[in-house]
Structures are given as structure tokens and as C-alpha cells.
C-alpha positions, 0 to 999 in steps of 0.5 A: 685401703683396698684388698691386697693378693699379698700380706704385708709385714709392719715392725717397728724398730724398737729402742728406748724411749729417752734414746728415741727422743734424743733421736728424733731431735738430733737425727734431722738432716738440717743438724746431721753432719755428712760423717753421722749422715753417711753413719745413718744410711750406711747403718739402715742400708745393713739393717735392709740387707738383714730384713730382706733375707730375712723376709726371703727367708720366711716367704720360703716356706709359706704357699703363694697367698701366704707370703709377704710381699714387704716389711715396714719398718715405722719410726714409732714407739708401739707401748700401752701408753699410745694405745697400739700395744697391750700391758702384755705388749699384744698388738691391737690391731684395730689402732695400727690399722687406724695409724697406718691404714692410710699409707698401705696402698702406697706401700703395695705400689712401691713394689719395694720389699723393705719401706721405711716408713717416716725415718 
């Protein structure tokens, strides 16, 4: 993972776990028809729009070294029993760094401002 001029933003998209796995088994695209495909795309296609103006938003009142230059929005659960959250839900930072490390480079030269991340 190489220095970076610009912050990037990571978040997870949080629901609940039995929700979350009924999801990831019924959500592939080999058992999706194209009616619930369409439904998927268009729903993340409103959540981008969202998170770039809310990135827009926040990078306004930042100076230039402070500002984010992308959200990630990852397809994980963040909770104690994996590790990359505290019992009070404080992010440990070190785990996520770990997880994640490895895609930020790619995420930098994307040069998009909203990476879905494994969805």
C-alpha cells in the first residue's frame, strides 16, 4: 500500500446478519432474474448518487489534503465476532488495514469517487 496525497473513505453497508446472509445467497447473478437484477442496480445506482453528494458535501469544508478523494462501500459485516469492530463498535484499525490493505492502490487508480467493493 503505497502513501497516497488523498484520504480515502471506507463504509460498510450495514444490515442485519440473517438479512445478510439470505443475501448473499439469493443475490448472485446466476439466480437473479432480470426484474430483481434491474431492482439491485437501480437501488445502488440511487445509493451512489447519495454518497456522491454526500462526499461532495463533506469535501466542501475540508482544505485540499483533508479531503476524500472516494467512498468504498464493502459487502462485510464489521462486528466484534470478526474482529474489525470493538463491543462498543470502535473500529480497529489495524484489521481493516489488514482486510483491506491490499485493494486501496486499486482503489486510488480507479479515480472513481463511489467503489463497490465485492458487491
Amino acid at each position: 500500500m503505497e502513501e497516497q496525497p488523498f484520504v480515502g473513505g471506507l463504509m460498510i453497508h450495514k444490515q442485519e446478519k440473517s438479512r445478510r446472509k439470505s443475501m448473499r445467497k439469493s443475490f448472485t447473478k446466476k439466480m437473479l432474474g432480470d426484474t430483481a437484477k434491474e431492482e439491485v442496480q437501480s437501488g445502488m445506482q440511487i445509493v451512489e448518487k447519495e454518497l456522491e453528494e454526500l462526499l461532495k458535501k463533506v469535501n466542501s469544508g475540508l482544505d485540499d489534503h483533508e479531503k476524500l478523494q472516494f467512498i468504498a462501500v464493502v459487502n462485510d459485516v464489521w462486528e466484534p465476532e470478526n474482529g474489525l469492530v470493538t463491543p462498543t463498535n470502535k473500529i480497529m484499525r489495524a484489521k481493516i488495514e489488514q482486510k483491506y490493505g491490499m485493494w486501496v492502490d486499486d482503489w486510488y487508480d480507479s479515480k472513481k469517487k463511489i467503489i463497490w467493493h465485492m458487491w
